[in-house]
N, C-alpha and C positions, 0 to 999 in steps of 0.2 A: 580338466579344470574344476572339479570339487570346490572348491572353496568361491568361487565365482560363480559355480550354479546355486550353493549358498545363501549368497550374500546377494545375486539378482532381486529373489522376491521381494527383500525390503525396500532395494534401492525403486526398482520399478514400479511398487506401492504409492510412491511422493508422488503426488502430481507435478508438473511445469509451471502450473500457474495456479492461482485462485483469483477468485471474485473480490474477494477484499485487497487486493494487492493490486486487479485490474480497477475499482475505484478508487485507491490513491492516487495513481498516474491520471484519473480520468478528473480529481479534484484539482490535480494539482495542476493541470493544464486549464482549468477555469482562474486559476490564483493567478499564473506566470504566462497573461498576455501580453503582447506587444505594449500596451498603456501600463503594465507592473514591468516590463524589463530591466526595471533600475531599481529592483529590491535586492538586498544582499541575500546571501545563503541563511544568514539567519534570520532573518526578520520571515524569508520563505518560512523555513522550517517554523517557527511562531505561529506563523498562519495555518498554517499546515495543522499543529497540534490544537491551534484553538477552533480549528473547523473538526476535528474529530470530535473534541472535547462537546460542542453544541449539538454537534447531531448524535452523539451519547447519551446526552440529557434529554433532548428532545424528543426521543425512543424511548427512555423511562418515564415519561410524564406521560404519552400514550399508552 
């Protein structure tokens, strides 16, 4: 299998996960408590991108 011994090292290179992708899940579990369970998909999503967006800024200003 030539083209599979190939093509491993790039796939195997990707990681499974990151850091920045484990604190989405870890904000977005602060956002969608039991007291928010009656927000829709997008108002989530809103909050979502306006808490990235603050702590964006808030990294720049330090």
């Amino acid at each position: 299998y030539p083209t599979v011994g190939q093509i491993s090292p790039n796939v195997m290179a990707i990681p499974s996960s990151s850091v920045e992708v484990e604190e989405l899940f870890s904000r977005g579990k602060q956002v969608s408590t039991d007291c928010r369970s009656c927000l829709g998909a997008d108002t989530f999503e809103e909050l979502q991108t306006l808490n990235c967006h603050l702590r964006v800024k808030i990294g720049a200003d330090q």
